[in-house]
C-alpha positions in Angstrom: 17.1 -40.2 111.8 19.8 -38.2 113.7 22.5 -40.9 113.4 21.8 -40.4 109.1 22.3 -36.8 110.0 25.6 -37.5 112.2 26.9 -40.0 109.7 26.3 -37.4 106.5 28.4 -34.8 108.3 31.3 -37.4 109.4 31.6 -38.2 105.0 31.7 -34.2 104.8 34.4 -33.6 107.0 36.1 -36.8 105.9 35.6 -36.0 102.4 36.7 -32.4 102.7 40.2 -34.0 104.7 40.8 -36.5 101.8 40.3 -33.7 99.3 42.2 -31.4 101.2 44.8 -34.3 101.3 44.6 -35.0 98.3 45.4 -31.1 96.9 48.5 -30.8 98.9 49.8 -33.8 98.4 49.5 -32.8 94.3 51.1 -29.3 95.3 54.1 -31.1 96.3 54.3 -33.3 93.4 54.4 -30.1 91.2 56.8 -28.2 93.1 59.0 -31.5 93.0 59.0 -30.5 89.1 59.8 -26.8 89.3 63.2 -25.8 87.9 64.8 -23.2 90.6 66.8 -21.2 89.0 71.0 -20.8 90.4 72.6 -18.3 91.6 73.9 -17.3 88.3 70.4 -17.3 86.3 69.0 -15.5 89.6 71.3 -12.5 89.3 70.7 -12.2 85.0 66.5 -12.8 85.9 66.4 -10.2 88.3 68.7 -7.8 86.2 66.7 -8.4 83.4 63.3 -7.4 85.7 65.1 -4.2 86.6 65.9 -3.1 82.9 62.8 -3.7 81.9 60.8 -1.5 84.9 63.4 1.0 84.5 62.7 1.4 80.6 59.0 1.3 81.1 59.2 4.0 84.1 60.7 6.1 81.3 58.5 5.9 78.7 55.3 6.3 81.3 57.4 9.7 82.6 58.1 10.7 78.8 54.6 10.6 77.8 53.5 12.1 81.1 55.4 15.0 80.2 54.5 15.7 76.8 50.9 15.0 78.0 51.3 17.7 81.0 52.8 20.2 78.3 50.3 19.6 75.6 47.7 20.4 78.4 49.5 23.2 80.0 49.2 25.0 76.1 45.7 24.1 76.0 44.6 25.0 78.9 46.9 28.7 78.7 45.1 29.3 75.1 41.8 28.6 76.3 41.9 30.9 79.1 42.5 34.0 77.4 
């Protein structure tokens, strides 16, 4: 009875190293495929990141703004 038990928990651990195995060895095999960008497409990628958090950090601070005033008026005709 206990070498079933002893040889049920050898397969686990066995079966959890080849899947474990298994997974990495697939991980490689897609980062073989990846296409890393150069230099050049580096520099254009992040510029084009930093455009586009700039624009949107502008629009969420416009908005904020006309929010705060709007409030501000309500909030000033209310009280009196």
């Amino acid at each position: 009875m206990a070498t079933n038990v002893k040889r049920a928990e050898t397969n686990k651990w066995g079966d959890l190293r080849d899947r474990t195995t298994g997974f990495l060895r697939s991980v490689w095999a897609e980062l073989k495929k990846v296409h890393w960008p150069n230099r050049k497409e580096l520099i254009t990628y992040t510029g084009v990141v930093l455009v586009a958090v700039a624009l949107v950090a502008m629009l969420i601070w416009m908005v904020d703004s006309v929010l705060s005033l709007l409030l501000d008026q309500l909030f000033k005709a209310v009280g009196k």
